[in-house]
C-alpha positions as a printed Julia matrix, in Angstrom:
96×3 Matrix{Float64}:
   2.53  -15.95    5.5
   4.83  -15.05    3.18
   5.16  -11.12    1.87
   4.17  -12.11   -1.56
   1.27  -14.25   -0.8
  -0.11  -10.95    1.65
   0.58   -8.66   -1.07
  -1.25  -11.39   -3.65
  -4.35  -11.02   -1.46
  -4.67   -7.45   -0.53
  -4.84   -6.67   -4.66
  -7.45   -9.31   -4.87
  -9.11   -7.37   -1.94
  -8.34   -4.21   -2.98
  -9.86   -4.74   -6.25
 -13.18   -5.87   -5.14
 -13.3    -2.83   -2.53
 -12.21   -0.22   -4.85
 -14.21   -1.53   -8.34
 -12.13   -0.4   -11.11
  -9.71    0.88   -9.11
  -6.21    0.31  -11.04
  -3.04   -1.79   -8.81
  -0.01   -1.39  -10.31
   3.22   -2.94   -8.47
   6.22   -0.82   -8.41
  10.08   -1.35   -9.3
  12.08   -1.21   -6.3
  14.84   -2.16   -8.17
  14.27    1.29   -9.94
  13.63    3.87   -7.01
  15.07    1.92   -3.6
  12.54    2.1    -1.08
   9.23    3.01   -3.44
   6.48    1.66   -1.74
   5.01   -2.06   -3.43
   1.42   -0.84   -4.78
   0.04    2.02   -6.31
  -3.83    2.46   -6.51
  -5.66    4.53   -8.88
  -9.28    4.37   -7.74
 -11.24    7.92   -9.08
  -9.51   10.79   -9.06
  -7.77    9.71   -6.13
  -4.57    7.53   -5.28
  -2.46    5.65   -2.7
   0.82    3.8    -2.18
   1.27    0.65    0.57
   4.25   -0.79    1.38
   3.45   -4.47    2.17
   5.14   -6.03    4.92
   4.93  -10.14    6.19
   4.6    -9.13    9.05
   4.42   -5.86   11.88
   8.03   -6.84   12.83
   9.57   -7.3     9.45
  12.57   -5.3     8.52
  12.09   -1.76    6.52
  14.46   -1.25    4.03
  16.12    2.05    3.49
  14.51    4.9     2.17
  11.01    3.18    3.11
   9.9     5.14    5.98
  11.21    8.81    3.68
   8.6     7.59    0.55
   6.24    6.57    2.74
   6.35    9.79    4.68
   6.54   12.04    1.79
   3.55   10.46   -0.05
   1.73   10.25    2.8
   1.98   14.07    3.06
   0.8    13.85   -1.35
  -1.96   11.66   -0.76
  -2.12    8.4     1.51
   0.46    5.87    2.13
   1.02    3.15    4.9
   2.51    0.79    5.51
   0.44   -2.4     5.97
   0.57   -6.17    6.94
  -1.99   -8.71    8.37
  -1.79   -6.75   11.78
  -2.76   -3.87   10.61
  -4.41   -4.69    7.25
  -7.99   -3.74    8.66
  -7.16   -0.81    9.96
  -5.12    0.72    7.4
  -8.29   -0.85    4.39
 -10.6     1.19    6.57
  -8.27    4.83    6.54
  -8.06    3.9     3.05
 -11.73    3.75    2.46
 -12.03    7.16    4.2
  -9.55    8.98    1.82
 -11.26    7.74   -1.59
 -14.75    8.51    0.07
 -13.68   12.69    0.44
């Protein structure tokens, strides 16, 4: 599966988890290494770096954004092998 088509489905996913939650895709091209999605769900939010795959190639800066809004709020990075997983630490931090 191709990155796009993952990242395609996990906003159509995150949407119906997350009701009027808010997905915005972010401009790489802007800040190198800013994680793909922001969600605004509440008074809560969360980046994810989308990835094709767990093998795939992290560009620089990726793991430092990650890390440091990870530490804000939640960030991960997440792709089909660990999409459960990271949904389900997601639900955790908008439930609190």
């Amino acid at each position: 599966m191709l990155e796009s088509s993952f990242q395609g489905q996990l906003i159509k996913e995150l949407k119906k988890m997350f009701p009027g939650c808010i997905v915005t895709k972010n401009d790489s091209s802007y800040i190198q290494g800013i994680p793909d999605l922001t969600i605004f769900y509440k008074d809560k939010w969360a980046t994810l770096e989308c990835k094709q795959n767990a093998r795939a190639k992290r560009q620089p800066n990726q793991e430092y954004y990650v890390g440091r809004m990870n530490e804000m709020s939640f960030s991960k990075f997440i792709c089909p092998e660990n999409k459960e997983e990271v949904l389900y630490e997601l639900q955790q931090t908008f439930k609190s």
